[in-house]
C-alpha distance (Angstrom), angle and dihedral (degrees) to the residues before:
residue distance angle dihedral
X1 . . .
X2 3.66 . .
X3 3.63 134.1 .
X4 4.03 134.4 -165.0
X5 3.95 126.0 178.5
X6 3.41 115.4 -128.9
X7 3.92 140.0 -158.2
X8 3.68 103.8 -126.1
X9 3.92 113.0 -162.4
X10 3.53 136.1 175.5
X11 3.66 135.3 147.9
X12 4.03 105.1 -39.8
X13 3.54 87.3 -16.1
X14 4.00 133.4 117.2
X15 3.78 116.2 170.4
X16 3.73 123.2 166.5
X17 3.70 107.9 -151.7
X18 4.11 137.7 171.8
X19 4.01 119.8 -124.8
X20 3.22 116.5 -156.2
X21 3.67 123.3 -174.4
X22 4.03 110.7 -151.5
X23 3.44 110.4 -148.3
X24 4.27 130.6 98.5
X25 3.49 147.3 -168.5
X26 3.76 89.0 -136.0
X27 3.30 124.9 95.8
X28 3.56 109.6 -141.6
X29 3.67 85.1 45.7
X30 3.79 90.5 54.6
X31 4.07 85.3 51.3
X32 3.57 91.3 45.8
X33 4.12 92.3 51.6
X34 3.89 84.7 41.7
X35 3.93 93.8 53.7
X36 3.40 83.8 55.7
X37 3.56 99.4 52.0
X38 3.36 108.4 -97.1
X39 3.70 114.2 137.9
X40 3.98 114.0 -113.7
X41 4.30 81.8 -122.7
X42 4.47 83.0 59.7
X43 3.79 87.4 35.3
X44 3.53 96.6 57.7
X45 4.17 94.7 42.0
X46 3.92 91.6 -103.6
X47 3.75 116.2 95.1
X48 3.80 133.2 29.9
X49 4.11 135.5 -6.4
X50 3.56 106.1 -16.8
X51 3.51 97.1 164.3
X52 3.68 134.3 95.8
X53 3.94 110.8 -166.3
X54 4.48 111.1 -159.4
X55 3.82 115.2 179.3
X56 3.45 101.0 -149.7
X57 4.01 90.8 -133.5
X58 3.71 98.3 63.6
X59 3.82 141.2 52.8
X60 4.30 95.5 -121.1
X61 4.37 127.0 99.2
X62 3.40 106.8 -172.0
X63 4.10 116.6 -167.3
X64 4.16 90.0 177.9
X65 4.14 117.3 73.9
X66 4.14 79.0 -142.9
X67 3.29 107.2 57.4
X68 3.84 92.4 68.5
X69 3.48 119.5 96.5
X70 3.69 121.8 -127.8
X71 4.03 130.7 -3.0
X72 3.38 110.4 -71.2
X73 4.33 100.0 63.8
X74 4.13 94.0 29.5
X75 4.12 86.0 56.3
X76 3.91 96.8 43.9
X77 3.86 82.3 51.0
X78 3.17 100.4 51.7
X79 3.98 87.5 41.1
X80 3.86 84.7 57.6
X81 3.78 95.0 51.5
X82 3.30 98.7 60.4
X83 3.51 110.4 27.9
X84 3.90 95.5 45.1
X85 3.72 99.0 136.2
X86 4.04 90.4 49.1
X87 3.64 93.7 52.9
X88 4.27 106.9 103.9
X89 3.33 116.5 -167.5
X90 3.91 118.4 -93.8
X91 3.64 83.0 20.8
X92 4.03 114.8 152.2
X93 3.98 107.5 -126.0
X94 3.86 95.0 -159.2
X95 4.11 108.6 -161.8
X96 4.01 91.0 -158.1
X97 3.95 92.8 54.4
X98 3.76 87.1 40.6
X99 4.04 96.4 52.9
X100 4.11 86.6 40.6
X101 4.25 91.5 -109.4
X102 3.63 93.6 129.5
X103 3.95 132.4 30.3
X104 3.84 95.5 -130.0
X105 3.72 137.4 37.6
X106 3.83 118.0 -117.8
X107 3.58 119.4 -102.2
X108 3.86 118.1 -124.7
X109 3.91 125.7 -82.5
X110 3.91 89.3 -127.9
X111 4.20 82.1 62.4
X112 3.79 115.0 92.0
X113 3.46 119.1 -125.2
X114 3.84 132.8 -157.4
């Protein structure tokens, strides 16, 4: 499994969240993801959603880009899924860059500016 922490931003939103791709090289962590039906393509990182999304200020994991309400968490998902191996940790996944509403992505809150 790995995990990164992301910057999620949106307009007049700032969420820090957790990503957590679900997938192993271990076995009885493939069983486990498996028993809990996961395909062994998703188990082993290759096939399907393999990525849990937690803001960090609520209570709800989601593994499915669907399940989300609203634009802002189903388009970071789906940002996540495919661009996995881009993703840096701390990175800012800006939804108006993303969807082509603004020319530029937002810089981080934890950046200075002025």
């Amino acid at each position: 499994m790995e995990s990164k922490m992301i910057e999620i931003r949106d307009r007049g939103t700032f969420v820090p969240a957790l990503a957590v791709k679900l997938s192993s090289d271990n076995q009885q962590e493939q069983w486990l993801l498996r028993r809990a039906g996961w395909s062994d393509e998703a188990a082993n990182g290759f096939a399907g959603s393999s990525i849990m999304l937690y803001p960090l200020t609520g209570h709800t994991a989601y593994t499915d880009v669907y399940d989300w309400s609203g634009r802002t968490f189903q388009v970071v998902h789906n940002f996540l899924e495919e661009n996995w191996l881009l993703v840096t940790p701390g990175m800012v996944v800006d939804v108006e860059y993303i969807l082509g509403e603004t020319a530029a992505p937002k810089q981080s809150e934890r950046v200075p500016h002025g």
